[in-house]
N, C-alpha and C positions, 0 to 999 in steps of 0.2 A: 615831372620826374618823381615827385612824393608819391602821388593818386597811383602811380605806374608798379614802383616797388612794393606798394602796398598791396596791391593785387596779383601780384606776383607772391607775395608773402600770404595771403590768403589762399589760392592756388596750390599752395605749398611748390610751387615753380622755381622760387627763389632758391638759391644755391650759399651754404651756411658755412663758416669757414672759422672754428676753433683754435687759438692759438695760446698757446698750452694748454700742454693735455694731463695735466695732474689732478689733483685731489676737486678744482672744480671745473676746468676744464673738462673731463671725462664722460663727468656725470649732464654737462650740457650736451655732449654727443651724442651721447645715450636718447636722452630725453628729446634732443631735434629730429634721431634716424627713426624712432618709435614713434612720432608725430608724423613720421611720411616726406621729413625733410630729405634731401642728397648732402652729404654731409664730408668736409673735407676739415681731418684735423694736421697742426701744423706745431711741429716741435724740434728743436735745437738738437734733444737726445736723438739719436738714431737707433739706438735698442730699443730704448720705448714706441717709437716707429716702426721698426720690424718684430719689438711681439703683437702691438697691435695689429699691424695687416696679417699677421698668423692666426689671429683672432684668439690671443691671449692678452688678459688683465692683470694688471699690476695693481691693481687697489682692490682690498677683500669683499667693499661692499657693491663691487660693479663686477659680476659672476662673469669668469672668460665665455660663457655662452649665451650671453647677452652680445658681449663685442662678439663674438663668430655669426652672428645671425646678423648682424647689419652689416658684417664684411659681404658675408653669401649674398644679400639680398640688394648690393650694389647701393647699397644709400651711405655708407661710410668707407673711406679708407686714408689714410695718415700717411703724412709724407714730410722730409726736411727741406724740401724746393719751394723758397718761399713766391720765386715767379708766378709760383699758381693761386696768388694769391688774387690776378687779375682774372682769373676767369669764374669767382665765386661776386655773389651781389653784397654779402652780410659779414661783417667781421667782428668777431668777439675776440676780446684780449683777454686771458686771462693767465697772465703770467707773474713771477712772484714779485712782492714790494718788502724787501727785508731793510734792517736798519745795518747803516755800519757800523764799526766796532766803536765808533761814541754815540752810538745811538741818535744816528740822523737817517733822514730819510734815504734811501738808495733805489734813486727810479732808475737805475740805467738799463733795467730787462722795458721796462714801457719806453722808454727813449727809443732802444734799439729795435724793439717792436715798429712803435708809430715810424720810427727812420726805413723801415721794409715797406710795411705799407703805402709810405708814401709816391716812392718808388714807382707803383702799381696803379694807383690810385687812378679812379677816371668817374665821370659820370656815371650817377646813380649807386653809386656804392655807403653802405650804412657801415661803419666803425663803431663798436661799442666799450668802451674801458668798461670791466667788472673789475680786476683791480685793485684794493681795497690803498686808498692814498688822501692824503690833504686837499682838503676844499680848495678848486680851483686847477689841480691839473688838467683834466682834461681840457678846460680853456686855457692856462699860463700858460700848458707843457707840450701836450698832443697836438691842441690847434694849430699852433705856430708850426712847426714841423709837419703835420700833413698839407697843409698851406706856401712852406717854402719855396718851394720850387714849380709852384701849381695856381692857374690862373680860377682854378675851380670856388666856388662860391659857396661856404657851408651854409645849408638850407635850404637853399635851393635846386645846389649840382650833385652835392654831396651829402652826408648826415653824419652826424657825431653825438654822442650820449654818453652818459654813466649809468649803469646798473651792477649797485653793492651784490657782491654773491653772499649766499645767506647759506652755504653749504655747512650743513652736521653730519659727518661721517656717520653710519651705523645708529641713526637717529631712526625709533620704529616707529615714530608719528606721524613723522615731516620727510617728506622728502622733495627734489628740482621740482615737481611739477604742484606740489601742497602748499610750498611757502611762498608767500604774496612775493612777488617782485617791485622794486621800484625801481620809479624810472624816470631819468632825466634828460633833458638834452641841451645842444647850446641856444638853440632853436623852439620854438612851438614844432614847425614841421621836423624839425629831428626828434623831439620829443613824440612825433605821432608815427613816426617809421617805428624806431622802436619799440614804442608800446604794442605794435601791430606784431613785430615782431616775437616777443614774448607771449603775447596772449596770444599765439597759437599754441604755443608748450605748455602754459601754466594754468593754473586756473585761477587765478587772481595779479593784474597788477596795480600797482601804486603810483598813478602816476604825479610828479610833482614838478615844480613852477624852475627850476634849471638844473643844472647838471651839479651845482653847489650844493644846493641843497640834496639830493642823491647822496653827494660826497659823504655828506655829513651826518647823513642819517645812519651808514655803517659806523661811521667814527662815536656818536652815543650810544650806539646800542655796545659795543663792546667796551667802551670808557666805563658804562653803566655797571658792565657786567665786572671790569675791574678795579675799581673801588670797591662795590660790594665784597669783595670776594680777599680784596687787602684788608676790609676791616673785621673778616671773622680769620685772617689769619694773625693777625692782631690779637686777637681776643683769645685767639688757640695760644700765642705765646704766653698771655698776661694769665690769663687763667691755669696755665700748664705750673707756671710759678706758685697761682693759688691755691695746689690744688684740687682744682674743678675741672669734670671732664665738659671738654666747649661739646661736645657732640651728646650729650644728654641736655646741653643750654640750650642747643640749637630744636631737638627734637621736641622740649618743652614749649621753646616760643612759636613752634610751627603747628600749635593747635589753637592761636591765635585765627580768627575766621578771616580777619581783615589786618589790613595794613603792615602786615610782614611778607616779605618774600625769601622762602632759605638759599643762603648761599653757605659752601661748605670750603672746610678749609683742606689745604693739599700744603705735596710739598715744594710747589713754587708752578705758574702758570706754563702752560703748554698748548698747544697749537699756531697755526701761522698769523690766528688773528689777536686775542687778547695780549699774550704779550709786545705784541708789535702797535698797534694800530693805535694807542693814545700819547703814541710819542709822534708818531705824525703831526696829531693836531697840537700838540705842546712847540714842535719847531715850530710849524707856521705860524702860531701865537705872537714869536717873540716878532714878525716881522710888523705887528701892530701894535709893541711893544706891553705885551699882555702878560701876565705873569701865571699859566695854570695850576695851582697850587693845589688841587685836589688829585688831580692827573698826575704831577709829578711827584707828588706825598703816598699816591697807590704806588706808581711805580717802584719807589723807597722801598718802599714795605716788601711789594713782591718780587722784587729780585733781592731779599734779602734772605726770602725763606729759604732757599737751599742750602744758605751758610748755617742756618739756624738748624737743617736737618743734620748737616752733618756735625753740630756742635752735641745734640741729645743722643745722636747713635755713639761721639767719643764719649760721652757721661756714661751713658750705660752700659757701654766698654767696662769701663774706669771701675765703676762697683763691680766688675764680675774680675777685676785685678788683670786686667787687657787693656794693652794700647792699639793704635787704629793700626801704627805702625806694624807690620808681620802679620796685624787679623786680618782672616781671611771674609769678605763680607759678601752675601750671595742677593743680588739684586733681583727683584719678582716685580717684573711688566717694566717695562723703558716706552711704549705708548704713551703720548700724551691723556689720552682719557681711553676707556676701558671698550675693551671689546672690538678695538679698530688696529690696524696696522701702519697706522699713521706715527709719524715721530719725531716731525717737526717741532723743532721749539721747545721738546719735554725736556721737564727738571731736572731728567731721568741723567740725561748726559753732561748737565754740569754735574749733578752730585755724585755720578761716577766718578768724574778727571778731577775732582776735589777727594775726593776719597784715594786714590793713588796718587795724587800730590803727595797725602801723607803716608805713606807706603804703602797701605793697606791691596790686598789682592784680591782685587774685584773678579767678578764673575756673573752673569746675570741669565734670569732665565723670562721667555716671553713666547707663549703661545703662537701669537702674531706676529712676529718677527724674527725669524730663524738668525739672520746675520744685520750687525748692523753696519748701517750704510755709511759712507765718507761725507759726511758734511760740511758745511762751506766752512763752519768753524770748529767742529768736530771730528778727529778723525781715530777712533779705539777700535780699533781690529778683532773684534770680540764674536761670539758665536755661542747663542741660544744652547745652555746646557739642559739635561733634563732635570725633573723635576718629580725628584728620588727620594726617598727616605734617607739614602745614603747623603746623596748631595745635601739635604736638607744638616744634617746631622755632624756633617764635615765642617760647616761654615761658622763663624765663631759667632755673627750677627747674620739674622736674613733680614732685611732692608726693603720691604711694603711699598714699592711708589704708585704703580698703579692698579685699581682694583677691578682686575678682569673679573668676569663671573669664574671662572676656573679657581681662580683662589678665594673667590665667599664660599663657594660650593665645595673645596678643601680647607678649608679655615683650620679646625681641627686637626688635620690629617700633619698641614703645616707645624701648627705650632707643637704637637706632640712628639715631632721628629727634629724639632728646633733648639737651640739653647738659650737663645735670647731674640726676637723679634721686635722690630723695629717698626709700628706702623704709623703711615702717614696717612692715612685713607678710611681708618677706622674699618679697614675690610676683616678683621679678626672679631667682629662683635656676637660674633654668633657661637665664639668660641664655651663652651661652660668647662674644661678641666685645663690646668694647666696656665692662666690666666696670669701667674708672679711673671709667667715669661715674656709677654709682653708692655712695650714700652710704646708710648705711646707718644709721636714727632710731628 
């Protein structure tokens, strides 16, 4: 059964089957129908379903004429019938792992995932959580449930793995097919479908010793990246007190040749993985009774910053003889990081709905995203104003969160037409007149 799917996946005979189709799903569609896979994506939205088979893209950095050309050419099309999931051999999950509102884990999109598949499930079919979850799902959580009901044999009848997605939006180094994959399984032989599997799209995988270790290898590299990243927001506060600009400390210590790596300060993390993905490992800690105290001391930190944004934009309210209350405050990028259309997870929307908490009359403007969207826990009805001399001029504060190239590239143009600017991003640095007017968050 392994030797057979394998060659079949070599072939490119094998039939590839995506299961959500967002920000990393998409981009493995892409990357399978460009390889010469037949390619079947599979999602809950049915809008995102029907602009797909129109062969329209919903994500900026996957051009609609990339998806129209593997609609045309029969290797891709997207459907909500998840019946069809028994006539593909390959299954990638990639659907979201968000935390609930105390911050625990919430697998019930992988639950209701692996409860479809199971359904379906028959001989020779590979499942692969991408995922991003606590060590040991895919054996505690998946396995049992594609198992339930099923006399099938993993390793043998069937296969199961984890491979971490390593997706960066609008990244111009890396992209699905440049960033090594790893890969794990519950199995050697599910570890060897898989690997088979991916090294046909990628150019590098990683394969390693079970699906735990997989697990856990996204969970460091993003814990990695969040500590770092609490302790220079740290150091923006302490030093903003002192002050000392932390973005001339940080540009000093980065001509250090070794042993520093720059991480920069914002104003509170954003996208699906960094702020999510080290409370994962911090619940399943407690069930070894572990205490993560660097994990939970970043966390501290970085969901602190947003109250901290919006406590410097009411100071510097407060010296120009303005309360938040009735100031009108005009927000520039709601993007989690710059130049993408993604908005998951950004700062951008709590320190909006903290800023009209306190009356203030929000407004925001974003290149990349014309209207913003209903969120599972955000829901502000708002819509992309331009980004005028007038609007600039009208707003009692403009409020910096993310630093698209459109506003380094108007730096100036901004702050000349601004009364007081608020930046979190240090994307004003290029500015040389007018400099009293920014504040720096």
């Amino acid at each position: 059964m392994k030797d057979q799917l394998i060659e079949r996946i070599k072939h490119r005979q094998a039939r590839v089957a995506v299961v959500g189709l967002g920000y990393v799903g998409l981009p493995l569609v892409h990357e399978f129908s460009t390889q010469g896979f037949t390619v079947k994506g599979f999602d809950i939205d049915r809008r995102k379903v029907e602009m797909l088979n129109a062969g329209k893209s919903y994500i900026g950095h996957i051009p609609s004429e990339k998806i129209a050309s593997h609609i045309q050419s029969g290797r891709f099309s997207a459907t909500t019938d998840f019946d069809e999931l028994a006539e593909v051999d390959c299954i990638i999950i990639c659907v979201p792992t968000p935390l609930t509102v105390m911050k625990e884990p919430d697998l019930s999109y992988i639950e209701g995932t692996a409860k479809s598949i199971a359904t379906r499930l028959r001989k020779g079919h590979l499942v692969v959580l991408e995922s991003t979850t606590y060590p040991g799902t895919t054996r505690e959580v998946v396995l049992p449930i594609l198992t339930a009901n099923s006399a099938l044999e993993v390793g043998k009848e069937f296969f199961l793995a984890f491979s971490p997605e390593r997706e960066d939006p609008a990244n111009k180094r890396f992209s699905t097919r440049t960033i090594p994959k790893v890969v794990g399984g519950i199995t050697p032989n599910c570890t060897a479908v898989a690997d088979a599997l991916y090294s046909a799209v990628v150019e590098k995988t990683v394969v390693v010793s079970s699906a735990e270790v997989a697990e856990s290898t996204k969970l460091l590299e993003n814990i990695y990246r969040s500590v770092n990243i609490a302790l220079v927001n740290e150091l923006k506060m302490l030093f903003t007190r002192m002050g000392i600009d932390v973005w001339e400390v940080i540009r000093a210590a980065s001509t250090k040749p070794f042993g520093f790596h720059a991480f920069y300060p914002g104003p509170g993390l954003g996208g699906h993985c960094i702020p999510i993905d080290p409370f994962y490992l911090s619940w399943k800690a407690k069930e070894f009774d572990f205490a993560t105290r660097f994990i939970e001391l970043a966390g501290e930190v970085n969901t602190s910053v947003p109250y901290y944004v919006v406590e410097r934009l009411t100071l510097a309210l407060n010296e120009r003889r303005k309360s938040v209350n009735g100031s009108k405050v005009l927000v520039l990028g709601v993007a989690y990081k710059p130049d993408v259309d993604d908005i998951r997870e950004s700062p951008a929307m709590q320190i909006m709905e903290l800023l009209m908490e306190r009356g203030a009359e929000v407004s925001y403007n974003d290149p990349f995203i014309p209207e913003l969207p209903m969120m599972r826990r955000y829901k502000i009805p708002k819509t992309s104003v331009e980004l005028s001399a007038k609007t600039l001029a009208d707003a009692d504060c403009v409020l910096v969160i993310t630093d698209h190239s459109a506003y380094r590239e108007r730096a100036q143009f901004i702050v000349d037409n601004a009364s007081l600017v608020v930046d979190t991003r240090n994307a004003m640095s290029s500015v040389k007149e007018h400099r009293e007017r920014i504040v720096s968050a």
